[in-house]
Phi, psi and omega in degrees: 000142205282183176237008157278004176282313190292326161282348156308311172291343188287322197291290212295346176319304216279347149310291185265038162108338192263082195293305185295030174229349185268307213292320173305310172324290171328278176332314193287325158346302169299320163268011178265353178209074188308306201275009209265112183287341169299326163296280181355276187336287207298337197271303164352298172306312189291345182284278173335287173314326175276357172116343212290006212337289146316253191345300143343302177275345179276296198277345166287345169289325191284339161301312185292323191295348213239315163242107185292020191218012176284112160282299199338297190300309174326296176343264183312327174282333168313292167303332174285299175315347185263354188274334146282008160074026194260072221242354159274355171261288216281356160269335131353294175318269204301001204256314135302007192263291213280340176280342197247311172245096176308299173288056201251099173325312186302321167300342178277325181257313187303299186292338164284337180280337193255336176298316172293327175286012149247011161082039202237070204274316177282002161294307172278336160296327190300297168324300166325293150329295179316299190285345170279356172281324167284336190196109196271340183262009239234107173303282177327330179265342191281302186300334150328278157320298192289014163280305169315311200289317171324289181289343219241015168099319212266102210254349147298305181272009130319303188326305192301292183335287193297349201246337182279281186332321193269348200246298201273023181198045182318008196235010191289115178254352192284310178311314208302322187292297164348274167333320170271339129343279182290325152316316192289344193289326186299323231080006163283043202272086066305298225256317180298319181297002186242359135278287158354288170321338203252323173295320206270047195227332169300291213225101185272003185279340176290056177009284219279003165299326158321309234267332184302298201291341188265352170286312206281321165263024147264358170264354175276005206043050151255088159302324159300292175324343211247324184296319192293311186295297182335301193273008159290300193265349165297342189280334191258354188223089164322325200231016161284131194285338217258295207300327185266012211264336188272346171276334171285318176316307209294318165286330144309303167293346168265033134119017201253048214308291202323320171288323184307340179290320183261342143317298174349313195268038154285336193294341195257356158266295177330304188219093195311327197305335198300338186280111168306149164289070193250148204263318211275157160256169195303144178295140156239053190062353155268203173290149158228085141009110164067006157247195215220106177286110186258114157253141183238121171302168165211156181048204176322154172310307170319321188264005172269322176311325194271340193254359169322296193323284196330327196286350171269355202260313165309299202257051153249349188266296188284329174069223189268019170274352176246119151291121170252120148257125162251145169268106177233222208239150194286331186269029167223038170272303181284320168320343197237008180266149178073011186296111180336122179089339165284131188257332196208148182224122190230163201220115182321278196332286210262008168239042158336281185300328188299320170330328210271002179268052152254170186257323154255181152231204208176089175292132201299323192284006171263350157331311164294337154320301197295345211248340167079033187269144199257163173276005191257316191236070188277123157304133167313144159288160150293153187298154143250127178230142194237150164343106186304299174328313183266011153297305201299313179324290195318289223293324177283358152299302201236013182285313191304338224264143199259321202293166176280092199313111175228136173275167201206110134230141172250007190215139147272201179296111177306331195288346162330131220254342183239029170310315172303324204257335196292312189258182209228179179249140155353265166020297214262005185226016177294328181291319200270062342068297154313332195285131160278127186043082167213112138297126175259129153244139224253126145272343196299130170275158176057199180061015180320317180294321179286336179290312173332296185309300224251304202310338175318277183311347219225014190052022207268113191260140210259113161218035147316305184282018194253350213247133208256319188228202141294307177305323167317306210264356166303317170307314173282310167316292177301358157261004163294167172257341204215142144222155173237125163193163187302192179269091182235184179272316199283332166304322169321292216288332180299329172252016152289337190262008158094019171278144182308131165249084188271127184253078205282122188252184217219158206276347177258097196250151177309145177314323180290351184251038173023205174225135147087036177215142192263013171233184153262107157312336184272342196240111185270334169294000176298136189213155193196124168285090194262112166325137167251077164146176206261115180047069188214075177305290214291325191266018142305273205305000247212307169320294257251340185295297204305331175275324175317295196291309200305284211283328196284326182284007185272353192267148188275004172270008191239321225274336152010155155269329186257159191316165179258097174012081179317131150233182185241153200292292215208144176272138168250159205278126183280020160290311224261124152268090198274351158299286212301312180302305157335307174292340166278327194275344180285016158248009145273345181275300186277004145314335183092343180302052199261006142328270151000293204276299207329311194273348178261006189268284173321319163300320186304303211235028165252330156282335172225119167296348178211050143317127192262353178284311184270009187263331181273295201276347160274002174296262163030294190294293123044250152332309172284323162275012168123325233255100172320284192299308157290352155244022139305299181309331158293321163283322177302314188294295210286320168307336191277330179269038186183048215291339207214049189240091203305291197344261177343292155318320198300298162314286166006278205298324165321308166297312151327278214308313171324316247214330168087021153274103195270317160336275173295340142335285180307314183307335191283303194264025164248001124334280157333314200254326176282006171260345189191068189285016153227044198254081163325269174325340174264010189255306189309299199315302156323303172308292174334300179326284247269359177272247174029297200261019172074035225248052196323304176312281207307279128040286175321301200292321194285333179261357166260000175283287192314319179277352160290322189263358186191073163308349182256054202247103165291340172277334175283298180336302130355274182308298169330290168341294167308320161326300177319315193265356175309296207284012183057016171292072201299313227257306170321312183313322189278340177258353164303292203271005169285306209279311173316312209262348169275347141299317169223082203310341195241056164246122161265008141291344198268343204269338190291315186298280171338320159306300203303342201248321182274339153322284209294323175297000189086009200256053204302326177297316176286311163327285121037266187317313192299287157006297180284308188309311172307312169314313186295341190263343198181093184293338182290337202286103197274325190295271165355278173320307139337312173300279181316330198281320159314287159016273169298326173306305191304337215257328161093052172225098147315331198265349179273313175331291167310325093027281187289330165258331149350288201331279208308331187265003179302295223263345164182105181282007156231046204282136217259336194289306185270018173270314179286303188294002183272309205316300164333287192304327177308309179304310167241063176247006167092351179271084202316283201291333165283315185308297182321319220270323162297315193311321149350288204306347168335305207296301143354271189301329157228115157257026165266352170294338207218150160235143146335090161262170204247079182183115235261116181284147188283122168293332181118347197276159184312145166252044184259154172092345195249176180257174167193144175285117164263125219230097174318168165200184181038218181238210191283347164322295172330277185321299186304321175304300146308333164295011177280347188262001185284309176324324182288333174263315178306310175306336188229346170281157159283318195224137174240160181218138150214126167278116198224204182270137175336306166307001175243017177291318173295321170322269184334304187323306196271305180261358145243089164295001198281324185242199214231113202250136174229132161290135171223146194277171172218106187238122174054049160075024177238129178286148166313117167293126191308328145357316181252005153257351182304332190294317204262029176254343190074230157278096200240156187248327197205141180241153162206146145282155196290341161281331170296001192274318204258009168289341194229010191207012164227051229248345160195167190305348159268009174284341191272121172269200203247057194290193200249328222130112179257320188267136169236121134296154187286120164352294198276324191289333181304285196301352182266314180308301166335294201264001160301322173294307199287018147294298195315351191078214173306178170052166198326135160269103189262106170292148185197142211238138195234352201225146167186146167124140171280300179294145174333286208324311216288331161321294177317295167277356178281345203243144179254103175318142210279331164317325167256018200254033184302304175347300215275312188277358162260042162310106169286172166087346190242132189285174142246149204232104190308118151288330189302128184262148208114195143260140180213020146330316192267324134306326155287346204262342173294293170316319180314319209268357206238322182230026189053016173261117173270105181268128189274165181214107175275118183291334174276028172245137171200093191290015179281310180255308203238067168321333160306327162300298192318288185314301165326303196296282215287331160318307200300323164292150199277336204187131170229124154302158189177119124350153168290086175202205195264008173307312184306300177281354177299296180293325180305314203278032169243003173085339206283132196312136187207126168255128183265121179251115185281147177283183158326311223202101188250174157320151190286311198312331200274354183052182167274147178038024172236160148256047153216209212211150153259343174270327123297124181296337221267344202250160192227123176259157162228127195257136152300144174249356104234189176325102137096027182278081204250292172005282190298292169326331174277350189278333164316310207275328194294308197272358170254001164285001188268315175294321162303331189279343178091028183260349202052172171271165207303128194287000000 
């Protein structure tokens, strides 16, 4: 049987199931044919069905490579990367699956599934669509969509989507889980538990359903029933982050703190975002003497109000040996400044850096963990106190008024995921309305409409919208007798200020209010109104009256029998022009006067709460200090009373962006523009988003649509510009921003870029000029700075170079570029030990250098007994350079493992045997993911990268040894080359390499055209032997006909591919010429004599003003004696092989 037969038949088994029976086939195929992609494909697919995942991405890559018109293979490989948590190569993936078959549906639902797991959600409803636009039936893209749908708020046509997927797949388990999902978010948990059952009763393997199914019975309150999925589904996933993260809420609301505290910190698996990217580490609650403690807020305002209380008890614990600084969210800053236990208080948006100087940190809500607290011993809050000065306004407001002063909120954050069960409609609060000698007063932020409606009926005075911070409504609240309100932040802050609080809960109530109790442990002023039933609002309220009426007849200003008179907080005057007044405060705003405008913007709209003028110009204002969040909030108000006003969108969309809703950004300003489509600034901003979320073409076009509707726009200009330099387009960039400064000459951003492009471009000096100018117009500009400190490296002055990132990191000490770049210039100033501790910052800067491993990175500490991983990164030059500490390491480990690019595995192998070399491919600079070799790595006790080896083991210039040659070529291959050179006839055989560098700038400058090496190469007496990798045909053949000289060449040299080769050929020679590249180190770590010819402003390894090298004994440099001076050095280079060779020099 032929062996396209067998795999037919092997392919129909494995159609009906019969993977072990396919699968030998496949292999044997395989080993009579490695390459035959169809075996390749099908064993790929069968790897895939068992889960095999890794395995899988190995053999579906070599199938899509091999047969290039397979989507099938993209497709599937695609899915294996993404089941490997791979999720921009597998968008990659499925996105060539679609260039070779466009309507291929599956790849269309696949790719939607994977743009939402990049939070990429409208890119992923759009595929989904395309593909139920192709396959109206396709159960998977229905299930899909309605994850997407789900997420994006729309819980009906979620709903609708999964209810498809179930009509056309009743057998769905995935859908059924989905579908129990969305229900419980609708308010249906009856109908979700009975999906859920039907999912795990399919597929008992679905983890995260457990997780499903015990939210939809805490939301029936079975609490039991909600312990019981849990340990069901912990049983099959120990270490699932959702499951243990939903077992702690739960032991918390039933009172079972002390564990729950240390569950809790599952939420930093569950939702990576909560977790600072912080270098520094987690506090572990004792003293450390003389550093400086960063607790940091998380999540809501309320829960930074309620975990406040810990921060006196941390510096009672550490006292003054410790510095606390806290961060917390800008509308509590002034309430919480002089706040117990704080020594400095910072506000994340505008003190990032100052925050960023500390030596530990500490998320406030894991503050109770440390503290071990119990429900017997939750700490009092401390008083909070406000400002007599914000007092007084209020108490001449609200002093007057006899009835008993009750504040009102019913609605929380709508963006809350339990927003639906918590809060209430205005309405639904009409009975305490009824209540005799009761004032009501609305705290409520927003809800402006329901206020319209309702605020009449209900007597209700409105002062939400007076309210600027937390201290505002903190001001008020203390001239209050009572506030009621829903589970909010303002329910925190009133009974954190010790005011009486009725809290009205939702029958599945937030964790901190427990179950089955009317106080609070956290609150003593607290009392809490509990649903008896799942959204049964009217029996709260019906309580909350009764107690209302009870308290109001104990104030002695109520016992009257008859009603007490209503008043109102505030009159409007019929004098007051809220036009004319909007128009006096905008031209103090644009006087610069905005203290003035602030407050006369605010008069505007305490007499009309939705003026869309002063709603737009104190939003605006807003903006211009900084304060995001309140002009979002302003704006939003001002867009709805003003829909087709672009500014207002335009502004809108800015403040988003700021705040890093990008989404919705965009969406504010393709408003703006489809309202006024020659709205230059709304074509720019746009772009700015869309550059944000990486969406460059499209980014590109809005700035040239901008510069259409307004060529003298020097900030699009700019942006164009950057566009330019994305693309290494130096010389349009420089003329981008040459355009900008003749328009507006004192823009220091534009003057940093322009440097930044003439740096790249080789204009070092002018760079330079650009630079100092920028700095000098605007010393914060840390990029700016950074740039000139690149600068001064080229120009080849380290010491002004360090001078500068000095600068940058004054101004933002984690800034990662001038962290790398200091490091660079100490290395190449020869200062070993600050450099290695920047070089670190690689990582940073590129995180594609380094992958995660599950492994302790190695401190520099002894390794006898241990094993330890070296893991290559960059490129080979790099390995070979590095590979200079493996003998040192190989002395003292029990076991060394190192992994490099394959092509140097036989090399490595043959010259350190002691270790245990694993090959990984490297494409376009991308390492093999470790996942799939780390498993052939075994037992490892401590990982480094390989560049990290000489932070501990090259530290100062005696550190380096004087080694023979650390790589050995293979023998036969030497000897076979030797007598192939010695065909060449007498005299030296040199080889030599004319070209180096990956990115342009740096080709250009490390490479010598071949054309200019006359000099060198017409050294009578010497063969010269081409080394260069690439083609270079056209260039030898050039020299041949112009100066009669043959640099010989062998086509079975290919230093690209077979480095091993390579290595034999560079033994074999007397001498090797060479460029700053990886021929050089090639020849260096093999002892062969080399001359390196370095640019003005060289690689750091090569350092300065010296001509030899430390990490080779073997190499001898020539330096440009300046920029891009190749001349002089090769004639250097010329006369001393004339001298070495005994030819003397030319007459």
């Amino acid at each position: 049987m032929t062996w396209e037969n067998r795999l037919q038949a092997a392919r129909q088994q494995h159609m009906a199931g019969q993977l072990h029976v396919a699968e030998p086939v496949y292999r044997e195929i395989l080993r009579e044919r490695p390459q035959q992609p169809d075996a390749l494909f099908l064993l790929g697919c069968l790897a895939l069905q068992r889960g095999e995942h890794a395995r899988a991405a190995e053999l579906l890559e070599q199938a899509a490579r091999l047969d290039s018109a397979n989507a099938d293979a993209c497709n599937n490989y695609g899915l294996a990367l993404f089941h490997l948590g791979r999720l921009a190569e597998a968008a990659v993936q499925y996105e060539r699956a679609l260039r070779r078959h466009p309507d291929f549906p599956e790849a269309l639902s696949n790719l939607g599934l994977c743009r939402y797991r990049q939070k990429l959600i409208p890119e992923a409803a759009a595929a989904l669509e395309r593909a139920l636009a192709f396959k109206p039936d396709y159960a998977d893209a229905h299930n899909n969509l309605g994850i997407v749908r789900q997420d994006q708020g729309r819980l009906d046509e979620a709903i609708a989507c999964l209810r498809r997927a179930l009509a056309l797949r009743p057998d769905y388990a995935e859908a059924h889980s989905n579908l129990a999902r969305a229900l419980r978010h609708h308010g249906d948990p009856e109908s979700a538990i009975e999906h859920a059952k039907r999912a795990l009763a399919l597929n008992p393997g679905l983890v995260k359903t457990y997780g499903v199914l015990g939210n939809c019975y805490l939301d029936e309150g079975k609490i039991d029933a909600v312990f019981e999925a849990l340990r069901l589904g912990l049983a099959r996933a120990p270490e699932d982050a959702e499951l243990n993260w939903n077992l702690s809420i739960v032991e918390l609301l039933s009172g079972h703190f002390p564990k729950a505290w240390h569950d809790y910190e599952w939420r930093f698996r569950t939702n990576p975002e909560l977790e600072r990217p912080f270098r520094q580490p987690r506090w572990d609650g004792t003293v450390h003497p003389g550093q400086r403690l960063l607790v940091h807020a998380e999540q809501g305002l309320g829960d930074t109000i309620q975990f406040a209380r810990y921060l006196p008890l941390v510096k009672t614990r550490v006292g003054d040996a410790m510095e606390i600084v806290f961060e917390c969210q800008r509308p509590l800053a002034r309430l919480l400044h002089g706040f117990p236990g704080i020594d400095r208080l910072v506000v994340r948006e505008d003190d990032a850096r100052v925050a960023a100087r500390f030596d530990l940190h500490a998320p406030l809500l894991s503050l109770p963990g440390f503290f071990g607290t119990t429900l017997d011993t939750v700490p009092t809050p401390p008083a909070l106190t406000v400002d007599p000065g914000e007092l007084r306004p209020w108490a001449a407001r609200l002093g007057p008024l006899s009835d008993l002063k009750v504040g009102l909120v019913w609605a929380g954050n709508p963006d809350h995921r339990g927003d639906r069960q918590r809060s209430m409609a205005l309405s639904q609060l009409a009975p305490l309305a009824a209540v005799n000698g009761v004032k009501l007063l609305s705290l409520q932020k927003g809800r402006n409409a329901e206020i319209r409606q309702h605020g009449a009926s209900l007597n209700l005075a409105e002062l939400g919208s007076q309210f600027s911070d937390f201290t505002a409504t903190a001001a008020a609240i203390a001239n209050l007798d009572l506030v009621i309100s829903v589970d909010t932040a303002v329910a925190h802050l009133a009974a954190t200020l010790g005011k009486p609080t009725w809290i009205l809960l939702p029958f599945s109530p937030d964790w901190r209010w427990l179950l089955g109790r009317e106080d609070s442990p956290w609150y003593p002023s607290v009392r809490l109104f509990r649903q008896p039933r799942r959204g049964d609002w009217e029996s709260v309220v019906r309580a909350v009256a009764q107690a209302l009426a009870t308290l109001a007849k104990k104030n002695p200003a109520c016992e009257s029998a008859e009603p007490t008179p209503r008043h109102s907080v505030t009159a409007t005057s019929p004098a007051f022009d809220a036009d004319a007044e909007a128009d006096r405060a905008l031209k103090l705003h644009r006087a610069g006067e905005l203290v003035q405008a602030e407050t006369i913007y605010r008069a505007v709209l305490t007499q009309e709460p939705e003026h869309p003028q002063a709603l737009y110009l104190l939003g605006s204002l807003k903006a211009q200090n900084g304060r995001w969040m309140n002009a979002v909030e302003l704006l939003q108000r001002a867009a709805v009373a003003r829909p087709n006003h672009p500014d207002t969108h335009g502004n809108l969309a800015i403040a988003l962006q700021n705040q890093d809703r990008l989404d919705e950004a965009i969406a504010h300003f393709r408003k703006a523009i489809a309202l006024c489509p020659t709205f230059a600034e709304g074509h720019n901003n746009l772009g700015v988003a869309l550059q944000e979320k990486s969406l460059h073409e499209d980014a590109e076009r809005c700035f040239r649509d901008a510069l259409g509707f307004r060529p003298d726009y020097p900030e699009a200009l700019v942006n164009l510009g950057n566009v330019h330099e994305r693309h290494d387009e130096w010389e349009p960039a420089a003329e981008c921003y040459r355009r900008a400064l003749a328009l507006r000459p004192d823009y220091p951003e534009a003057q940093a870029s322009l440097g930044h492009v003439l740096c790249q471009s080789g204009k070092i000096e002018e760079a330079i000029l650009h630079g100092e100018q920028a700095v000098v117009r605007r010393p914060e500009l840390v990029e700016a700075q950074n740039f000139l400190g690149v600068s001064h490296l080229e120009a080849g002055n380290p010491a002004r170079a360090i001078e500068c990132f000095r600068a940058a990191l004054a101004r933002d000490p984690e800034h990662a570029k001038a962290h790398h770049n200091l490091g660079l210039a100490h290395l190449l100033a020869g200062d070993f030990a600050p450099g290695w501790e920047g070089y670190e910052w690689r990582f940073q800067v590129n995180p594609a250098l380094g992958q995660p491993l599950p492994l302790p990175a190695w401190d520099g500490s002894p390794l006898a007994g241990k094993s330890i991983l070296i893991h290559a990164e960059q490129g080979v030059g790099d390995e070979i350079m590095f590979a200079s500490c493996l003998p040192e390491i190989v002395r003292t480990a029990k076991r060394c493992v190192l992994t490099c690019d394959r092509r140097l595995v036989e090399l490595f192998r043959r010259s350190f045997p002691d270790v245990e070399v694993i090959g990984v491919e490297v494409v376009d600079g991308q390492r093999e993911n470790a996942q799939l070799w780390l498993p052939r790595a075994g037992h490892i006790d401590f990982q480094c990268p390989l560049g990290s080896l000489p932070r501990f083991l090259r530290l100062a210039p005696e550190y380096f040894p004087a080694h023979g040659g650390y790589l050995r070529a293979d023998t036969r291959r030497v000897a076979a080359w030797r007598e192939r050179l010695a065909c060449l006839g007498d005299g030296p055989k040199i080889g030599f390499s004319w070209r180096g560098g990956s990115a342009t700038a740096q080709r250009t400058r490390r490479s010598i055209p071949l054309a200019s090496c006359g000099e060198l190469l017409t050294v009578p007496g010497v063969h010269f032997v081409n080394l260069q990798y690439g083609d270079t045909g056209v260039e030898r053949q050039h020299v041949r006909n112009q100066l009669g000289i043959d640099v010989h060449h062998w086509e079975n040299v290919n230093p690209l591919s077979d480095l091993d080769e390579f290595a034999a050929l560079t033994t074999a020679l007397d001498l090797v010429i060479t460029v700053a590249n990886s021929t050089a180190h090639m020849a260096g770590a093999l002892s062969v004599p080399v001359w390196v010819l370095t640019p003005f402003a060289p690689d750091w390894r090569w350092q300065l003003a010296r001509a030899d090298s430390p990490w080779y004994p073997s190499a001898r440099l020539f330096r440009q004696g300046r920029a891009d001076d190749w001349e002089t050095a090769i004639a250097a280079v010329s006369a001393a092989l004339r001298q070495q060779t005994g030819v003397g020099a030319r007459p």
